[in-house]
C-alpha atoms as an extended CHARMM CRD file, in Angstrom:
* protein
*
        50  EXT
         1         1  UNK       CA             59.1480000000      -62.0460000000      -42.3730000000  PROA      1               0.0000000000
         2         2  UNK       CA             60.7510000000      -64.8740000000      -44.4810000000  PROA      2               0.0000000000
         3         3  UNK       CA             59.1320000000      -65.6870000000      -47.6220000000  PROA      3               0.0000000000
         4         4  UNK       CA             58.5580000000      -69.0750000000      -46.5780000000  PROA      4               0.0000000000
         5         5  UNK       CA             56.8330000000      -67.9290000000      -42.9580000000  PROA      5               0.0000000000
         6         6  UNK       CA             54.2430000000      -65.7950000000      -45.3340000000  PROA      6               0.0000000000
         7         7  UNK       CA             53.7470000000      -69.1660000000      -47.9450000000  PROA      7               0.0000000000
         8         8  UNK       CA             53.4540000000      -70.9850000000      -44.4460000000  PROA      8               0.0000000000
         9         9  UNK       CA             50.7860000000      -68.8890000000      -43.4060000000  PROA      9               0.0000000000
        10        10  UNK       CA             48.9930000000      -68.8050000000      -46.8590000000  PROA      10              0.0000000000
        11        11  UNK       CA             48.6150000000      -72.2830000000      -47.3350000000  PROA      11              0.0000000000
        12        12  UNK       CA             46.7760000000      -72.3290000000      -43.6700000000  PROA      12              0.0000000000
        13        13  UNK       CA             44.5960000000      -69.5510000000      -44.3450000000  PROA      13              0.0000000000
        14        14  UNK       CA             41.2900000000      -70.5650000000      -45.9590000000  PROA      14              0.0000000000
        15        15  UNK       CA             41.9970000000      -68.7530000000      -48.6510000000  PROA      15              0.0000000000
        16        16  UNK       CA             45.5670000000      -70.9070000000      -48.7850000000  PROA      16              0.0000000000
        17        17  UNK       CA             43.3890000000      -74.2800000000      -48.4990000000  PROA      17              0.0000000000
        18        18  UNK       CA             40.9150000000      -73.2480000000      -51.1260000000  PROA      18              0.0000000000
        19        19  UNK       CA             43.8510000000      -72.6000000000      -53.6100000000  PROA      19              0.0000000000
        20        20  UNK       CA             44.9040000000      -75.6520000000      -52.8940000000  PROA      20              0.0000000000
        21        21  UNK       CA             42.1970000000      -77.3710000000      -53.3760000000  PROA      21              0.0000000000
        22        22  UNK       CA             41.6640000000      -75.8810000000      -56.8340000000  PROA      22              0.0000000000
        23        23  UNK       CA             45.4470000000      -76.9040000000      -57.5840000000  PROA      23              0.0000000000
        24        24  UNK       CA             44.6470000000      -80.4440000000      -57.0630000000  PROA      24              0.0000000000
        25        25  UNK       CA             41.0810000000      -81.0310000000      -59.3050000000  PROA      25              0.0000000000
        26        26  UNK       CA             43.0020000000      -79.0070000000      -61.7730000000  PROA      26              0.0000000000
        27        27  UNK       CA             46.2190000000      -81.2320000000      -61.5670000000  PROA      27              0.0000000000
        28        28  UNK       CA             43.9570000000      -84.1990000000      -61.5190000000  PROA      28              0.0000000000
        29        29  UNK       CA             42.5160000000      -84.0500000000      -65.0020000000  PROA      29              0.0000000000
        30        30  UNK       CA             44.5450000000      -85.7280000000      -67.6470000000  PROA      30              0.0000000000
        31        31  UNK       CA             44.5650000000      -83.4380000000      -70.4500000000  PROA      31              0.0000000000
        32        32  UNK       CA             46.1230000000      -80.3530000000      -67.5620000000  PROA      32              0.0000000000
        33        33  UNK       CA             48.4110000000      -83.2720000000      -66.2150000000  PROA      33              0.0000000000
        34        34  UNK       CA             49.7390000000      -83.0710000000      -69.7530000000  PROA      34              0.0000000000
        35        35  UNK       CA             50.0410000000      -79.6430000000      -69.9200000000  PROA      35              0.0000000000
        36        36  UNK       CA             51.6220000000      -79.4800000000      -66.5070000000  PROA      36              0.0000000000
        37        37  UNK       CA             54.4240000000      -82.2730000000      -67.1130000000  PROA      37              0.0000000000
        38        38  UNK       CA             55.3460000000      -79.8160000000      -70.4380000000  PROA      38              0.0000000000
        39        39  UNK       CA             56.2950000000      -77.2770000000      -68.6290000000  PROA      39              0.0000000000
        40        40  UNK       CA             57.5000000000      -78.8170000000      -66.0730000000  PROA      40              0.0000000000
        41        41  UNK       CA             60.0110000000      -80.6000000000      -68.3650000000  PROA      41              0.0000000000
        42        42  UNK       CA             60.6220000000      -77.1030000000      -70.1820000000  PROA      42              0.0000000000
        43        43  UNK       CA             62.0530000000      -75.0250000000      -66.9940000000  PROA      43              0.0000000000
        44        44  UNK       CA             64.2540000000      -78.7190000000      -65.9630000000  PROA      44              0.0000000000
        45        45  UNK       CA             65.6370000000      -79.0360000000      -69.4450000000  PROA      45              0.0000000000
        46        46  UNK       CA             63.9480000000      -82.4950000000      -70.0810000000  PROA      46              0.0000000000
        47        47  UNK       CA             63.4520000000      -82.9420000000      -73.4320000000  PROA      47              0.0000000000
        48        48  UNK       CA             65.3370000000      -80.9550000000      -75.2020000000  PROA      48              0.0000000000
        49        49  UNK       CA             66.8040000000      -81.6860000000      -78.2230000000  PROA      49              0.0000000000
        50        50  UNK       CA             71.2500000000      -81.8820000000      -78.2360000000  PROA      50              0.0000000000
């Protein structure tokens, strides 16, 4: 089974939905959106001093 079929199938599961549920409140608060956009612009090189 392809790795995407089994994330298919996760994020349909309750279990999936719930995660993604708790992705989103956690995403949603300011001081985590922060945290998220610093690593986000770590692993695609933004940022980084030349």
């Amino acid at each position: 089974m392809s790795l995407f079929k089994k994330v298919s199938q996760f994020a349909s599961s309750p279990q999936g939905r719930k995660a993604m549920e708790q992705a989103k409140k956690y995403a949603s608060d300011p001081k985590n959106k922060e945290k998220i956009d610093q690593v986000k612009n770590k692993l695609f090189g933004k940022g980084k001093s030349h």
